[in-house]
C-alpha positions as CSV (number, residue, x, y, z in Angstrom):
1,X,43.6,52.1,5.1
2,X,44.0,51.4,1.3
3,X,40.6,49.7,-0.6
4,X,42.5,46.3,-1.0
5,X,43.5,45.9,2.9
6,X,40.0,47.2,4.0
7,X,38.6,44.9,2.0
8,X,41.1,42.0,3.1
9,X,40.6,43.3,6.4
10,X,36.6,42.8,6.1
11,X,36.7,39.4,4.3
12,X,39.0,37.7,7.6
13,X,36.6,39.7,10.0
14,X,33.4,38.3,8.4
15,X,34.8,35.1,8.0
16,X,36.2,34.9,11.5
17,X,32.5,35.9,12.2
18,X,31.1,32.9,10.4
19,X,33.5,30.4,11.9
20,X,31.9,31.8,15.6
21,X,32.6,30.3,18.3
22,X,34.4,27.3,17.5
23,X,37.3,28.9,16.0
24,X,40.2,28.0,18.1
25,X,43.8,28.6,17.8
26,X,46.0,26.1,17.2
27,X,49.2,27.4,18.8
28,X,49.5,24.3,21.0
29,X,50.1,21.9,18.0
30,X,52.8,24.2,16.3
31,X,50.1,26.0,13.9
32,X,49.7,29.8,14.5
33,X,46.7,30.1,13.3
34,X,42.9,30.1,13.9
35,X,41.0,26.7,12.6
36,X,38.0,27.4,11.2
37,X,36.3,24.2,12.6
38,X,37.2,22.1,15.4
39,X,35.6,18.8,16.6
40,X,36.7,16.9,19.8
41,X,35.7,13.4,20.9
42,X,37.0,11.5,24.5
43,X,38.5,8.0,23.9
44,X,39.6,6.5,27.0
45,X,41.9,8.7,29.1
46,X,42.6,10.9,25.8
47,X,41.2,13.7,23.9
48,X,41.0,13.3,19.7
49,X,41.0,16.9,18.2
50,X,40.3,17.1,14.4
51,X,41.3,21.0,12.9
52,X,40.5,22.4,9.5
53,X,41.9,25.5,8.2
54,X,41.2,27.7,5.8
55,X,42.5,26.1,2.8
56,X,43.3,29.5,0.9
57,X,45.0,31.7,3.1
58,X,45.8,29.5,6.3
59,X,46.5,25.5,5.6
60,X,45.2,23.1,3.1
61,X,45.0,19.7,5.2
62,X,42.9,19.3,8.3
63,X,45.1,18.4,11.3
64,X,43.9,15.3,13.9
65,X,45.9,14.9,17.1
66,X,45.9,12.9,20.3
67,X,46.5,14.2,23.5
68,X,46.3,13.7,27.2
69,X,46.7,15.5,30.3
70,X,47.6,18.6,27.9
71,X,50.3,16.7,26.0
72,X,49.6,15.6,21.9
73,X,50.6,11.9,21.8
74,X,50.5,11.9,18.2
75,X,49.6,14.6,15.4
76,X,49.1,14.3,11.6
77,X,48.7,16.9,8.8
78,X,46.3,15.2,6.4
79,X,47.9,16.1,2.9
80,X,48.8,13.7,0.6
81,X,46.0,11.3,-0.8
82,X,45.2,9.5,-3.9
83,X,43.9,10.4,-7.4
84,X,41.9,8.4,-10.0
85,X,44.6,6.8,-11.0
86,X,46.0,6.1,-8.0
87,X,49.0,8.4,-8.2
88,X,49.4,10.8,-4.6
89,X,48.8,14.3,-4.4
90,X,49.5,16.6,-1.6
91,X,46.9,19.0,-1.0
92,X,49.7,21.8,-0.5
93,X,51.3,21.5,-3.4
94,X,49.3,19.9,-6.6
95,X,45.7,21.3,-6.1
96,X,44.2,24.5,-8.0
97,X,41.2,23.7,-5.5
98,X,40.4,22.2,-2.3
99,X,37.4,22.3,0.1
100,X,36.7,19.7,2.6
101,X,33.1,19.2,4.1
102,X,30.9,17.2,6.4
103,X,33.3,16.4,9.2
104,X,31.6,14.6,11.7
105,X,32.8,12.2,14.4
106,X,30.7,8.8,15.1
107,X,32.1,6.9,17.9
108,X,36.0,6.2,17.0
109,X,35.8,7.6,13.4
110,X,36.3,10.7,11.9
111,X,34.7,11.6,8.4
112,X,35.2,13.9,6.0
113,X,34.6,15.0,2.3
114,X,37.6,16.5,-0.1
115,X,36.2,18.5,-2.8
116,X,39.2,18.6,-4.9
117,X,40.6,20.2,-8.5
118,X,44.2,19.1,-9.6
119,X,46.3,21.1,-10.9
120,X,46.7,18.3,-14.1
121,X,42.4,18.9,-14.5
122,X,41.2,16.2,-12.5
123,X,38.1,16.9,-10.6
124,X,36.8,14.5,-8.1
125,X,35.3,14.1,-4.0
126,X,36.4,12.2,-1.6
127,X,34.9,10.6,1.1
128,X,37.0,9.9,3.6
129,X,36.9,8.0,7.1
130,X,40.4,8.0,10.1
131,X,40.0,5.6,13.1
132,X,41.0,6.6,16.2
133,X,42.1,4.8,19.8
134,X,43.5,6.6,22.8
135,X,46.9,6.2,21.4
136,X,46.6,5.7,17.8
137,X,45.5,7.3,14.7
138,X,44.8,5.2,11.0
139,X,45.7,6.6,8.3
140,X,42.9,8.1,6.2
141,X,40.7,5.6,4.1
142,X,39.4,7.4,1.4
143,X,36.4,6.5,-2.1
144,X,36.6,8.4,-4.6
145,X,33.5,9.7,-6.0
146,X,33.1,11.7,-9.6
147,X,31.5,15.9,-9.6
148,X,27.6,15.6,-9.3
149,X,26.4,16.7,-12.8
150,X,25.8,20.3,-13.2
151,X,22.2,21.3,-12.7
């Protein structure tokens, strides 16, 4: 094995190590690959499934879903969102950097927090916030918050 696959092949393993057991695939909503964090809440009759991905070498934008009795009602790829100036961006295409943290589920709302680096240097977080009911998903609500100063 050559140095720069072994030491590909070590990063995924120790990173598939610190995602543990919650890594799941997401083959069932079209996305061949393993989600590094999964959270699932019941809402009525329904299941709501938020996924994130690794945003370097799988998929940038977490991925929330409905389903029921096995079947996704609805799905969305989070991606696009809006800058300081109120201009979109889509996390696949006009980010240098993108981390998202914090996901938690209280009751019917999901939360999250984008760190994000535009391409254009901008640097900003995000707090964001999606509602959920057993058949529909909001679209994502997000504040905009400036970089902690460095320490």
């Amino acid at each position: 094995m050559l140095p720069f696959s072994r030491a590909l092949f070590s990063f995924a393993f120790g990173a598939s190590l610190v995602a543990g057991c919650q890594a799941n695939t997401a083959e069932q909503g079209g996305y061949d690959m393993e989600a590094t964090s999964t959270l699932n809440a019941k809402v009525g009759d329904s299941t709501f499934i938020y996924q994130q991905f690794d945003p370097e070498f799988d998929f940038p934008c977490p991925v929330v879903s409905l389903q029921k009795a096995g079947k996704t009602l609805v799905s969305k790829e989070l991606c696009v969102y809006k800058a300081r100036d109120n201009s979109p961006f889509d996390l696949r295409n006009d980010v240098s950097y993108n981390a998202i943290s914090d996901a938690a589920i209280n009751g019917n709302t999901l939360s999250y927090t984008l760190d994000i680096s535009l391409r254009r240097a901008d640097a900003f977080l995000q707090k964001c916030t999606l509602t959920f009911t057993a058949d529909s998903l909001s679209e994502p609500n997000c504040v905009l918050e400036d970089l902690p100063p460095a320490k």
